[in-house]
Structure formats: C-alpha cells, structure tokens
N, C-alpha and C positions, 0 to 999 in steps of 0.2 A: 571674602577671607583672603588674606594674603599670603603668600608663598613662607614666609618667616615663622606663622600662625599656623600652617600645617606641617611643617618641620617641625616646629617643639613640640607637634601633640606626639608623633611618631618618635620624639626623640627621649621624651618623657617616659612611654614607655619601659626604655632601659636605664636611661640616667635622668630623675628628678630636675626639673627645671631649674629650682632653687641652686640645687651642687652647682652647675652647672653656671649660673651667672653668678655664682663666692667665686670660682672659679675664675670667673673671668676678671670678675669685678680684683683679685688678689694678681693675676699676671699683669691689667694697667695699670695697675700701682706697680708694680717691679720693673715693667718697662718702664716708668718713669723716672723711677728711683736710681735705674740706669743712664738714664739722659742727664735730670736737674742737679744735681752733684756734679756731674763730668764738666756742663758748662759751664756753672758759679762756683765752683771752688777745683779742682784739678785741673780744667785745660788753660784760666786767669793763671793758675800758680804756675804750672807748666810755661806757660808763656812769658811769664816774669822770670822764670829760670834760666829761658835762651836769650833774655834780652832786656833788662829790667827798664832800661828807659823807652826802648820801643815798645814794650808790652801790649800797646791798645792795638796797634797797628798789627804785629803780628795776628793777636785773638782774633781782631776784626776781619783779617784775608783769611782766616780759619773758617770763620762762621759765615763769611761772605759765598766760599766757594763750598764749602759745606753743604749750605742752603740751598743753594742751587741746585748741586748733585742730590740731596733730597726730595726735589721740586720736583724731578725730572723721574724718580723710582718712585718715589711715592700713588703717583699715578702711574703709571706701565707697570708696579707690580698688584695692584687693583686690578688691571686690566687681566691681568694675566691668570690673578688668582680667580675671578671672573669664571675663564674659558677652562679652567686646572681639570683634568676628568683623570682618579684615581680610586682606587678601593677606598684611600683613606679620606676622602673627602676635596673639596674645594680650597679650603683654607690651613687645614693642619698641614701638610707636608712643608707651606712657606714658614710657616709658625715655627714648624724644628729650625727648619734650615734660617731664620732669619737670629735665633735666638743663639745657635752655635757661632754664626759670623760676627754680630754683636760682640760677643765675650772674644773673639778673637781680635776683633779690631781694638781692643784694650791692649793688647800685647804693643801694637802696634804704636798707637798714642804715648805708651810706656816707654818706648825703644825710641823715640824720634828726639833726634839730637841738633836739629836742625828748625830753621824756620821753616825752610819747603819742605822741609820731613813731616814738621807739624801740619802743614796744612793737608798734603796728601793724608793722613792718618785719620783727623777728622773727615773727609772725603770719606776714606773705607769708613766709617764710622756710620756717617748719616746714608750709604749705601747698604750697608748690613742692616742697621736700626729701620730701616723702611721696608724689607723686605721682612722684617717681623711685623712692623706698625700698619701697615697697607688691609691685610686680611683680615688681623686683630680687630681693626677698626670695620670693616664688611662685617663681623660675625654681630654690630648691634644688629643694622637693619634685616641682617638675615632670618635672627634668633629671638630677639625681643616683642612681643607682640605688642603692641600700640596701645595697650592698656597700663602694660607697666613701662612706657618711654620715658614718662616723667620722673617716676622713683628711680628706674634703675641710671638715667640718666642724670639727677643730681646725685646718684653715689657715686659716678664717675666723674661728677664734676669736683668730687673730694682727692680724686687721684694724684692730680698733678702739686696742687697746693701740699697735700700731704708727702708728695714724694722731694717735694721743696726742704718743706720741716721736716721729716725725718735723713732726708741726705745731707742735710744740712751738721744736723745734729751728728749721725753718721762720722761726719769729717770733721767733728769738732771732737767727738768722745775717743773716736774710733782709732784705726790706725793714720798713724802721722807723715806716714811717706807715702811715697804714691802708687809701689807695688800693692804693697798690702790695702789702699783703699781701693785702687781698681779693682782686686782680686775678692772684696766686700762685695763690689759691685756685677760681679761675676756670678758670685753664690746666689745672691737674690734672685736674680732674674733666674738663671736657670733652674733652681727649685720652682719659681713660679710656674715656668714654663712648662715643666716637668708635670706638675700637680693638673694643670691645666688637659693637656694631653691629654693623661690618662681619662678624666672623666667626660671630657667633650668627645663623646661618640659621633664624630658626622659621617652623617650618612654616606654611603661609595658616591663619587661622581661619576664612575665610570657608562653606565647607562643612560648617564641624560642626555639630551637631544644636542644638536650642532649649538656653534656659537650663536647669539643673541643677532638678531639679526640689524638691531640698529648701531651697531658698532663697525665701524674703520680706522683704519688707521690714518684719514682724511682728518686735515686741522677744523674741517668745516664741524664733523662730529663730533671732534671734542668740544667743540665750544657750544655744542648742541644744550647742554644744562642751562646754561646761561642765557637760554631764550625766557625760559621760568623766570618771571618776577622773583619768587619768594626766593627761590633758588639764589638769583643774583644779588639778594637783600641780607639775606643770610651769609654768603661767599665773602660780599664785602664786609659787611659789619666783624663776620670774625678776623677777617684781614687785617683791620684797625684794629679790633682789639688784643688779637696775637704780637702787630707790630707795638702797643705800648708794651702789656709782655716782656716785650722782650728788650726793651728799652731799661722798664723798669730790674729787671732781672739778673743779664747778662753782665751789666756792672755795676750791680748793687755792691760784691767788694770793695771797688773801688771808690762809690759814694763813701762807703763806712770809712775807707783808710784815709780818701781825701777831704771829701766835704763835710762831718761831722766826726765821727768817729767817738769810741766810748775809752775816756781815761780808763788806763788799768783792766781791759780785756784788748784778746786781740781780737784782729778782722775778723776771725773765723768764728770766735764768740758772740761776738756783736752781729753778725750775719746770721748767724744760728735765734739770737733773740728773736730778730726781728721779723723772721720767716717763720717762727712759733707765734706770736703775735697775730701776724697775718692767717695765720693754720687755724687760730684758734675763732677766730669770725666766722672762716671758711665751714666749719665744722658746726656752729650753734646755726647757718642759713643753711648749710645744705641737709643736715638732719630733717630742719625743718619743713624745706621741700620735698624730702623724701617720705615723710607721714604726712603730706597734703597733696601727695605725687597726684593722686586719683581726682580731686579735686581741680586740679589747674586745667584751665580750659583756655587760657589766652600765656602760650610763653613765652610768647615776644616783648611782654609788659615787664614781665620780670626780667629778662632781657636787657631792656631798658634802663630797667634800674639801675643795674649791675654795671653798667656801661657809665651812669652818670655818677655812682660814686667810685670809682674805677678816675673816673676824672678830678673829681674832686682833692681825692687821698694823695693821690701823684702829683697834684699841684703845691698843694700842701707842703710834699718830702724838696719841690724845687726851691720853693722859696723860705724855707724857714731854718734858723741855724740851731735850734732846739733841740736837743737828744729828746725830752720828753714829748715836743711835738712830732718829732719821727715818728716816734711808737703811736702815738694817736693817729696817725696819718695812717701806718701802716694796718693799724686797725679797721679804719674805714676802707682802708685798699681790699683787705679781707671780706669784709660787706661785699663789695664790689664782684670781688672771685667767687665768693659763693652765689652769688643771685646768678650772676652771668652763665657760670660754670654747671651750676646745675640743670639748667636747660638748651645747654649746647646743641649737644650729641642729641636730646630732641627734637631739637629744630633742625637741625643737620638730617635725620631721617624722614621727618614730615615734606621737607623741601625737595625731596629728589623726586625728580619728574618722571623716572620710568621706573620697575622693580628690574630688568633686566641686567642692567651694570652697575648692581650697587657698588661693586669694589672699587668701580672706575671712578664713579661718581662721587665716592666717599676718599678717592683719593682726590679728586679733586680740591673738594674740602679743605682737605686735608694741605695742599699745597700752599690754602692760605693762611696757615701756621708756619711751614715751610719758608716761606718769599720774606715773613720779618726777620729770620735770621740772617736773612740777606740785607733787609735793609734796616736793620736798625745798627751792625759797624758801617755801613756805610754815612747813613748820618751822624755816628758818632765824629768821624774821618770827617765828614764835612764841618760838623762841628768845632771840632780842633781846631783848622784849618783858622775858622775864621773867629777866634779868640776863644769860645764860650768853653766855662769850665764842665763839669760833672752836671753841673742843674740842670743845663742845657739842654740832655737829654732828659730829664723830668718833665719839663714845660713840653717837649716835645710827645712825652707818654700821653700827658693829660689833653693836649690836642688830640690823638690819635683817637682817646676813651671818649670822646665828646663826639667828635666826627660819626664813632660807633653808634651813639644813643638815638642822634639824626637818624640815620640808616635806617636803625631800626623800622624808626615811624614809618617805612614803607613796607613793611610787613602786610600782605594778606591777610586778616585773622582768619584763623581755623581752628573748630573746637577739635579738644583730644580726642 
C-alpha cells in the first residue's frame, strides 16, 4: 500500500475524499484560468501596446526568460515542499503563499510600462505561479490512490483546455481593459484557493522523520529520475508535446489576426471560437476516459493517440487558408488534448521512481511544460529571422506532436 493510500484513509476520516479531489480538481482549473488568458490574450495585447511592430519580440523575451525562471522554482519549490514540516501540512502553507504572490504579480504586469518592465513582471509572475503549481501538482501523487489515477486524471486533463475556453471567452465577454480583466483573474483563483484550503485537511508535518534521504542538492541527484526508462519516456514525450502547446497557443491571436482571420469578428472573437471548438472535443474524450478510468490498463496507448492527432490538426491549421478548415482542424486538435491530457498526470505518477521526492520529481515533470515556453519564442525568433510567416510555427507544432507519438512507443507497459 502506498503512502498516498494511507493518507486518504486517515484523511477521509474528517474530510470525504470526494470534497476533497472537487476541491482540487476546482483550484487546477483556476490556476489555470490564471495562466491561459494572461498568455493568449493580456500579456500578446500588453505587448502590442509597448510596441505594436516589435510585439513578437517583446512577448517572446517575456516567455523566454519567464520559462526559465519557472524552470528553475518549479523544481526547488517541489524540493522544498518535499522537506516543509508544519502543523499545517507539507503542501498547504506554499498553496497560500503561492496564490497570494500570483494575484500580486498582476499588479505588476499591470503597472509595467516598459519592455524590460514587461519581461521582469512576467519573471515575478512564473516565480509566484510555481510556488503555488509545484505542491498543487505533489498533492496528485501524494493523495490519489492508484485506483482512481485514471478518472481523476482525465478530469484534470479537462483543466487546462477548459481554462483555455472559458478565459478566453472571459476576455471576449468580460471586462475590456486590462485592470478589470486581471482583477477577473484574481477573484478566480483566490476563491479557488480559498475553497481548496479550507477542506484539504493535511495532515501536520511537523513529526515526520528527517529529509528523505535520497535527495541532494548534487546535479548527479537530480538527474537521478532520468535513470528510469519510463520516467525519461514520459519527461520527453510531454516535452514535445508541451513545446507544440505552446507553439500552437501562445500565437494563436496572431494566426487569427494574420493568417486567416474571420471577417466581421475580432481576434478576441474568433480566438474565443476556436478554443470552444477545441474545449468541446476536449470534453466529449475526456468524459469518456473518466467513466472508463477503471478500465484503462495501458495509458500510454491512449497517449499515443493523442499525440498523433495532436499532429495531424496542427498540420492541418499550417497549411490550409480555410476558415472552415481551421475549425475542423482545431477540432481534431481537441481529439488530440483530450486523449493526451487525460492520461498525463497518470502517467506522470506511475513513472516516478521513488515515493520519497514526489514534489521534486513531479517538479521535474513539470519543467518539461516549463522549457517550451522557452523554446517555442525562441523558434518563433528563429523563424522570423529566416522568412517564415505564422504557419511556420504550425508545421513546427505538428513536428513536435509526431516526435511525441515516437516516444511514446518506448513506454514500459504497466497495468493500472
């Protein structure tokens, strides 16, 4: 029985397991709702505001040094949450403290009138944002029992997609300036966070034993995960598929404004369709994995899939000058995010090689979400450079989802 499996019996107890992953399963969506809005629609328009012809460039050294500075919290506050020994638990005290800094680094982004303003602002941004995302992401493997990985992890594979679509729409319905949307984006999260709190009773850490003892702060140790096959199979394949991701995503406005676009709505309109669109696939696949959760004994397979029509749909949006083939494309893109997405964070918890450092381990993970925001303005920049328009980086998404499906195939199988 694992350590995760004896916490929720004792935790159940006082707070029902169910409350308790609504719970959680309501604050990933609000941290995300937090992220995906900030980068597809306010920090693009921000950036267009300080500089309307440099615009890519700016965004791009945003997200560039962003990512990095994510890369680097993401893991060391894992690590930390890890060793945390408090009355309140292991993970809650970062969970306040990461959700207060968050909403504060809005102010921030808000107030920067500069390009280097800008880019330090997203910096505090994806340093606040990780010191909530790091522990959040530790309380799957800590809390979930390996029975329910599969459902409760294609619910969470609804999170991001849905915080797509509905931030989207958000910034299309909502408020039209950029106080009042960040200040949208504020309210969410911290009620989430709020709600969360309160019922996630963790246990005191203050009595457990010393630090784990396979941990240092030797580079030999971190890279200790990546001895695991499955481990390094997994690492990479979401690397690839994070970096199309983020390809596809991070300028999607500007595909709509440059390379297609829809007579008679604006960007923010047609942005808003086409990430409903894509939500709405997301939603009919991962329902469906989540009542066949018990069921799936190979997630890599599904995996697969997800990964190959992921490639397909992004090919699709490069080469085609069709408003209605967009939407079909981005429909099959949908396919794609639900199949993939809903066995993530499964697979991300099956693959960790020790139970001792999961925060570490799952920041690890986590940094290969982290590295495409690094490198997909950087290929964008390369891109530029060397003639290619907006599609460029489409053909280059659909590489990356291809490269994923490969990957895959060196999956270990292991039943659930």
């Amino acid at each position: 029985m694992e350590e995760g499996e004896v916490s929720n019996r004792s935790q159940t107890r006082r707070t029902p397991l169910a409350v308790v992953l609504a719970a959680y399963l309501v604050l990933f969506l609000a941290a995300f709702i937090g992220l995906a809005p900030l980068f597809q629609i306010v920090a693009p328009l921000h950036a267009a505001a300080l500089d309307a012809g440099g615009k890519t460039q700016i965004l791009s050294r945003a997200m560039v040094w962003g990512a990095i500075t994510a890369a680097v919290a993401n893991i060391a506050m894992g690590a930390i949450s890890d060793r945390t020994r408090s009355r309140f638990g292991r993970r809650r005290p970062w969970i306040v403290l990461g959700a207060l800094l968050t909403v504060l680094s809005y102010v921030g982004i808000w107030r920067s009138s500069t390009s280097g303003e800008f880019v330090w602002a997203l910096v505090g941004f994806q340093i606040a944002f990780n010191v909530l995302m790091a522990p959040l992401s530790a309380v799957f493997a800590d809390r979930v029992p390996i029975s329910l990985r599969s459902t409760v992890s294609a619910m969470l594979g609804l999170s991001y997609p849905l915080a797509v679509a509905l931030g989207s729409s958000l910034m299309a319905l909502g408020p039209q300036y950029e106080p009042g949307r960040l200040a949208l984006l504020a309210g969410i999260l911290l009620g989430a966070a709020a709600f969360f709190l309160i019922v996630f009773d963790e246990p005191s850490s203050e009595r457990q034993g010393n630090a784990p003892s396979a941990y240092s702060g030797r580079t030999g140790d971190l890279l200790a995960p990546f001895r695991s096959r499955n481990f390094a199979t997994v690492w990479t394949a979401r690397l690839m598929i994070a970096t199309g991701y983020a390809l596809v995503s991070i300028y999607l406005l500007y595909f709509v404004t440059d390379a297609v676009g829809w007579p008679g709505r604006s960007p923010e309109r047609s942005h808003a369709v086409l990430t409903g669109v894509a939500f709405a696939s997301v939603v009919i696949i991962a329902i469906t994995m989540a009542l066949f959760g018990p069921r799936i004994t190979q997630r890599q397979t599904i995996a697969f899939i997800g990964a190959v029509a992921l490639s397909i749909g992004a090919l699709a949006l490069a080469i085609t000058p069709s408003w209605t083939v967009v939407i079909l494309a981005f429909a099959l893109y949908g396919v794609g995010q639900g199949a993939y997405g809903s066995v993530e964070m499964g697979l991300m918890a099956d693959a960790l090689p020790t139970q001792d450092n999961r925060g570490r381990d799952m920041g690890l993970n986590n940094l290969a979400v982290a590295l495409p925001q690094a490198l997909a303005p950087i290929a964008a920049l390369i891109l530029e450079r060397v003639g290619f328009d907006i599609r460029g980086l489409y053909i280059a998404a659909a590489a990356c989802f291809a490269a994923a499906a490969v990957v895959m195939t060196l999956f270990r199988s292991a039943r659930t």
